[in-house]
RODO-2510 file (C-alpha; in nm, 4 decimals, decimal comma):
residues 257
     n   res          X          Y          Z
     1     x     0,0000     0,0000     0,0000
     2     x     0,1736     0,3252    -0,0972
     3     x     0,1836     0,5742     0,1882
     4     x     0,1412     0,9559    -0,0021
     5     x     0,2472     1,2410     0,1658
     6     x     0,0422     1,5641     0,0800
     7     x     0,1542     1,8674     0,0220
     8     x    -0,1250     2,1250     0,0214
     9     x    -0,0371     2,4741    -0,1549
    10     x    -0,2231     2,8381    -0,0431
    11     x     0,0279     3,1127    -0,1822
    12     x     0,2954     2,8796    -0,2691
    13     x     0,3524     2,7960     0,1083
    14     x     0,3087     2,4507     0,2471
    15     x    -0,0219     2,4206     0,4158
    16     x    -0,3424     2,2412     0,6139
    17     x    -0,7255     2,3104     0,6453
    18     x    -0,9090     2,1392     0,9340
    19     x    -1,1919     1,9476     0,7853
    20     x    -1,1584     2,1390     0,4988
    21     x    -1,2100     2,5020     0,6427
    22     x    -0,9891     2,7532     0,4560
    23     x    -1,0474     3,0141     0,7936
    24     x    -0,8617     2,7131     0,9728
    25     x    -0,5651     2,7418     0,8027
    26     x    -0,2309     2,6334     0,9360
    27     x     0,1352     2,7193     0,7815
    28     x     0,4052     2,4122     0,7974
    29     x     0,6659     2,5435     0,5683
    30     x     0,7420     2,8822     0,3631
    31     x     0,9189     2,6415     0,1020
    32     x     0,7290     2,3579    -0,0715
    33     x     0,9925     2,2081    -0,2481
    34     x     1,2019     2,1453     0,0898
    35     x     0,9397     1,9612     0,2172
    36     x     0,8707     1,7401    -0,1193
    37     x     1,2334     1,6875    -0,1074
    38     x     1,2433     1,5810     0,2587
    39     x     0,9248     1,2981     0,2001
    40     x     1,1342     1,1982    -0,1056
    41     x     1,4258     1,1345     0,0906
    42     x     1,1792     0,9788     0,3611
    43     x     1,0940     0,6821     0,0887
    44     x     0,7718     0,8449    -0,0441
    45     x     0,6448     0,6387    -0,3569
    46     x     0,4940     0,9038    -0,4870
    47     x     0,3686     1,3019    -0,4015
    48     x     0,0412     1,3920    -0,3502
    49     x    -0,0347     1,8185    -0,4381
    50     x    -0,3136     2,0331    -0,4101
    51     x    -0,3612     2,3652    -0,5339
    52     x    -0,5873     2,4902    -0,2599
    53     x    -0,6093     2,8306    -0,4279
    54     x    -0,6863     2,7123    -0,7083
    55     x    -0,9634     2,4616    -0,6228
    56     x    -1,1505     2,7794    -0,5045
    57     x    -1,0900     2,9797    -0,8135
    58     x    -1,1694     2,7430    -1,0562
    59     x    -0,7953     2,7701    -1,2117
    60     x    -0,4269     2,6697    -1,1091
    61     x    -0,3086     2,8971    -0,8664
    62     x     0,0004     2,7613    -0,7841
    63     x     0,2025     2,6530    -1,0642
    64     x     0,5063     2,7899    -1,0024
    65     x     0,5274     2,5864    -0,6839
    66     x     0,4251     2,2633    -0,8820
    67     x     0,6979     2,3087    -1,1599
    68     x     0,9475     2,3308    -0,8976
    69     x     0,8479     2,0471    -0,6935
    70     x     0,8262     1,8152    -1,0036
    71     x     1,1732     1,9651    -1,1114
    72     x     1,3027     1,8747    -0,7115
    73     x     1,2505     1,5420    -0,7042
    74     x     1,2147     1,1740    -0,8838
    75     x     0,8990     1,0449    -0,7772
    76     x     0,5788     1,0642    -0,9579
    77     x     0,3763     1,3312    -0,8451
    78     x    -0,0093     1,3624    -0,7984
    79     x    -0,1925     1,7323    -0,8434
    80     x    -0,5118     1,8879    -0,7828
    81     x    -0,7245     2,1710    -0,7345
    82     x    -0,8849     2,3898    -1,0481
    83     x    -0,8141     2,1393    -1,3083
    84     x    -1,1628     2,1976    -1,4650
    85     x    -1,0318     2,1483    -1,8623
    86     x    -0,8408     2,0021    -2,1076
    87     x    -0,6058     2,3042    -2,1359
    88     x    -0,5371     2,2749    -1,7799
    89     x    -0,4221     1,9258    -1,7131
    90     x    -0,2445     1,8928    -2,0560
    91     x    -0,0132     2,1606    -1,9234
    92     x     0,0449     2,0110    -1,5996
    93     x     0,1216     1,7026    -1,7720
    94     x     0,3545     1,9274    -2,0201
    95     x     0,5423     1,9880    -1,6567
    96     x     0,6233     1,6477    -1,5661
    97     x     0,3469     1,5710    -1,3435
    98     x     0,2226     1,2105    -1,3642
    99     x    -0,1212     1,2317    -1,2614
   100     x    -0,4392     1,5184    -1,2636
   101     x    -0,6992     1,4521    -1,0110
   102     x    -1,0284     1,5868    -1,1025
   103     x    -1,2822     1,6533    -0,8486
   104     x    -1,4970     1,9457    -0,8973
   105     x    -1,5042     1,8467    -1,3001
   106     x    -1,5893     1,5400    -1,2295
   107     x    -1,9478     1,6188    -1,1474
   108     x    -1,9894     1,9254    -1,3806
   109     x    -1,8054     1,7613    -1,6464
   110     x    -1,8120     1,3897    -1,6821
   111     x    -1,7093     1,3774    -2,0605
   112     x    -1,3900     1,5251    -1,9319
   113     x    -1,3246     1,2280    -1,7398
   114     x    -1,4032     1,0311    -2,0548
   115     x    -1,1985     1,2094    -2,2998
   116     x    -0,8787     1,3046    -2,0721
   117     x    -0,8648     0,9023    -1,9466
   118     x    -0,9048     0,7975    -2,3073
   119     x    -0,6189     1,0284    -2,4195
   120     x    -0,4169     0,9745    -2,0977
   121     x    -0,4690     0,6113    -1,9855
   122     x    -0,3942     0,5619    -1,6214
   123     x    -0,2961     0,8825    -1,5608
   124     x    -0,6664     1,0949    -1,4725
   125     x    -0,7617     1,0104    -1,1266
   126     x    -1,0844     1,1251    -0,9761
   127     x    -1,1102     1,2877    -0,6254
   128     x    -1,4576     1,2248    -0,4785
   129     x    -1,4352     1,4386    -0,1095
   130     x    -1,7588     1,3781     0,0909
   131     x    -1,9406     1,5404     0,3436
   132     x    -2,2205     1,2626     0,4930
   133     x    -2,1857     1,0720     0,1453
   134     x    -2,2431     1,3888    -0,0521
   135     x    -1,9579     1,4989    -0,2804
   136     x    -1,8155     1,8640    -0,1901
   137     x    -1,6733     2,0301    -0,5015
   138     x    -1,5016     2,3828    -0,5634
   139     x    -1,2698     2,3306    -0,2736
   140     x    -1,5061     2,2144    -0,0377
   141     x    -1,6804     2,4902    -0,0620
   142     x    -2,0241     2,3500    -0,2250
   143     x    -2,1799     2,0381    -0,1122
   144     x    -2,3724     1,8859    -0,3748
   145     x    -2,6560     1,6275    -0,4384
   146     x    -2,4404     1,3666    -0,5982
   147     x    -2,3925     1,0535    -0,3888
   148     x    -2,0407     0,9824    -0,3514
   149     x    -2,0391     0,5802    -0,4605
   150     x    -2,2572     0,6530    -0,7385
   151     x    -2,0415     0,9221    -0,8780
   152     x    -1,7511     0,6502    -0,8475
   153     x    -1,9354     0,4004    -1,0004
   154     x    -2,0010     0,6382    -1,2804
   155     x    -1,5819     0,7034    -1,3617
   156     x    -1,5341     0,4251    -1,3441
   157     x    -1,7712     0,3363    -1,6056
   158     x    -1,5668     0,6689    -1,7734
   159     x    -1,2496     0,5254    -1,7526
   160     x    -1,0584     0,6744    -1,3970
   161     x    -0,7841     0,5305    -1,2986
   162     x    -0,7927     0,5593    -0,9856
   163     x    -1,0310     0,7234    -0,6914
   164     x    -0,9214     0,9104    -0,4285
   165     x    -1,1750     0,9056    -0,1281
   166     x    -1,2014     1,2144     0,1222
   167     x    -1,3837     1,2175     0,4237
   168     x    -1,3857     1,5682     0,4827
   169     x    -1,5212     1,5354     0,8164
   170     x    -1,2490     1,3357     0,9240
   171     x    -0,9311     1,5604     0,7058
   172     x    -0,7006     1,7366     0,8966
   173     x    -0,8585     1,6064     1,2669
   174     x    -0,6293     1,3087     1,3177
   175     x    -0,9121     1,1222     1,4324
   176     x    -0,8630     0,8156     1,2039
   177     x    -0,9821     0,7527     0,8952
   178     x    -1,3704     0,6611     0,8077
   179     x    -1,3072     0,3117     0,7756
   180     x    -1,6929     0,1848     0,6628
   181     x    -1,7298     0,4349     0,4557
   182     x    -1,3799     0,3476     0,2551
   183     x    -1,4612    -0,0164     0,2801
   184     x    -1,8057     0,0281     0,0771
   185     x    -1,6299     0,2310    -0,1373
   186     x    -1,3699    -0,0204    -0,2301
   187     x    -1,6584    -0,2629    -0,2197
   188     x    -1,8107    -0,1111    -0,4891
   189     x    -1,5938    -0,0332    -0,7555
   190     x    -1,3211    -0,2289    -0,8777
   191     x    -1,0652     0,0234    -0,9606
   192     x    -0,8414     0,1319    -0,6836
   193     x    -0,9332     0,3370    -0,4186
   194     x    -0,6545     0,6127    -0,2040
   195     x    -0,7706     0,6491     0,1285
   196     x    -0,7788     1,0474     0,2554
   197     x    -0,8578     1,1721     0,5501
   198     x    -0,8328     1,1950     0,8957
   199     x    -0,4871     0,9241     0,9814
   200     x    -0,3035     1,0439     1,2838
   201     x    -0,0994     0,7523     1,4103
   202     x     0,0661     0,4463     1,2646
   203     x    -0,1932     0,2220     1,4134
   204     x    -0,4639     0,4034     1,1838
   205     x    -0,2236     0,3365     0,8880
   206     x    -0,2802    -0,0627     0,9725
   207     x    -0,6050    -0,0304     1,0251
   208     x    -0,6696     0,0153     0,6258
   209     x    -0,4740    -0,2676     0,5488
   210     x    -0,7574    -0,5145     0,5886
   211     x    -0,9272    -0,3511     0,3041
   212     x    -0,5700    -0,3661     0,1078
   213     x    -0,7920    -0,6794    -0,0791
   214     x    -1,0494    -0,4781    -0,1349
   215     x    -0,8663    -0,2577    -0,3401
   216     x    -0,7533     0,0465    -0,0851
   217     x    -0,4265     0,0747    -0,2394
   218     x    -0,2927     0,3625    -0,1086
   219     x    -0,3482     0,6061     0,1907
   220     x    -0,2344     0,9889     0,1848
   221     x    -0,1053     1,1338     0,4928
   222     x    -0,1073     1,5217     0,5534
   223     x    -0,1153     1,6563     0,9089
   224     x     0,0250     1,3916     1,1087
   225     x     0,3300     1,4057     0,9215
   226     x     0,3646     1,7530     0,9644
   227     x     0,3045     1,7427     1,3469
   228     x     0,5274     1,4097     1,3601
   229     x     0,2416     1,1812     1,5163
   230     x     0,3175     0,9991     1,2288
   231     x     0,6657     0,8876     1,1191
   232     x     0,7113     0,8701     0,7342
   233     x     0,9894     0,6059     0,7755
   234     x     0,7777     0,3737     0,9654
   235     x     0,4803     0,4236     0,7957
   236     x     0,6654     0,2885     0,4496
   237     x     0,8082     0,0266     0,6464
   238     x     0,5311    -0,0957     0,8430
   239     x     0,2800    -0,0874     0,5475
   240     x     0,4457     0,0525     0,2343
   241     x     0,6197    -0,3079     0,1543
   242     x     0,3907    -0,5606     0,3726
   243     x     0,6729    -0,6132     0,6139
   244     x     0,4630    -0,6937     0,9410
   245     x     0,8371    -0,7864     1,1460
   246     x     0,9253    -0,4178     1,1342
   247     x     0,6206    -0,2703     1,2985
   248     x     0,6626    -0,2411     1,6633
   249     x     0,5144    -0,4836     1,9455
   250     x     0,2481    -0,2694     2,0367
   251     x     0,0653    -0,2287     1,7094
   252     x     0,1361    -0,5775     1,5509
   253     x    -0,1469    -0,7694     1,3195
   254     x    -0,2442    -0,9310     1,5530
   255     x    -0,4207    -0,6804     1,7338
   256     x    -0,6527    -0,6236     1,3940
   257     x    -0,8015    -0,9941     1,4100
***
């Protein structure tokens, strides 16, 4: 299960929103590409960015910050926030980036799910955040109608790659992440599903690894990095490559039976 560290932008500073509340806004670094650099050298498999300006505009905010992070280091890297056309996410690919996530789009737009997966294969990934199983879109801002598992079950259908689940009532509280709510996710599509929200100690990382079958096959990991509840190192080692013998005593397997 790949363990992604995010790296939320608001002015091209390193950031994080509690449950998705821009007035709740906490600074963690002045320099963006440090901290990419650091959860490189950590053993990050890949970076996960959002462009927190620019999911409340409606267009990338933060590019600048992007190109140099992607320049920085050598692992793929994730981005979204204000990718609502083709324009947009063919120039972030133009930058190196490896994947768009589209979230707000997603709803307004389906076909752009359709056309950008067809002409980008494995590479469009849809974020679905959800507030009581309704989708949020334009940075959280907006809470829609749409049903979160039907809207996945719909990319799917239009050829996502990938879906990243938000619980926005969980992000940014370290209160651990909704695990029903991922597991009938996972249950009911069959592409994979990125766990977000809410993970604020290595035993919450292990707690998604029962749904690892299921087809959770990632988890990203914001604040509790940032605070240090969460060790980077560990977390790779203790769920990144299946290695059970390296997580400590206390928070072995056994204690998920």
């Amino acid at each position: 299960m790949d363990v992604i560290p995010a790296i939320d932008l608001i002015e091209g500073r390193c950031v994080r929103l509690y449950q998705g509340d821009y007035a709740q806004t906490e600074v963690f670094n002045d320099n963006p590409v440090e901290v990419a650099r650091q959860w490189a050298d950590q053993g990050a498999t890949r970076l996960h960015l959002v462009d927190l300006d620019g999911a409340k505009s409606g267009q990338p905010e933060n590019w600048q910050a992007i190109e140099a992070i992607v320049r920085a280091v050598d692992v793929p890297v994730e981005v979204g926030g204000g990718l609502r056309d083709r324009a947009r996410v063919t120039d972030l690919f133009a930058l190196g980036v490896r994947y768009a996530i589209l979230g707000t789009a997603a709803v307004d737009n389906p076909d752009l799910v359709s056309d950008l997966s067809a002409d980008y294969p494995g590479q469009i990934i849809v974020g679905i955040d959800a507030r009581d199983g309704k989708v949020a879109t334009r940075g959280w801002l907006e809470t829609s109608a749409v049903d979160a598992i039907e809207l996945a079950q719909h990319m799917e259908q239009r050829g996502a790659a990938a879906i990243i689940y938000t619980d926005i009532q969980r992000d940014g509280t370290l209160q651990g992440p909704n695990i029903p709510a991922l597991r009938t996710m996972a249950k009911a599509v069959s592409m994979p599903v990125i766990a977000s929200g809410g993970v604020g100690s290595l035993r919450d990382l292990l707690s998604l690894l029962p749904l690892e079958p299921l087809g959770v096959s990632g988890v990203i990991v914001g604040r509790a990095l940032y605070t240090g509840d969460v060790s980077l190192k560990e977390a790779v080692r203790a769920i990144g490559n299946g290695r059970w013998q390296d997580v400590p005593p206390d928070l072995g397997g056994s204690t998920l039976a």
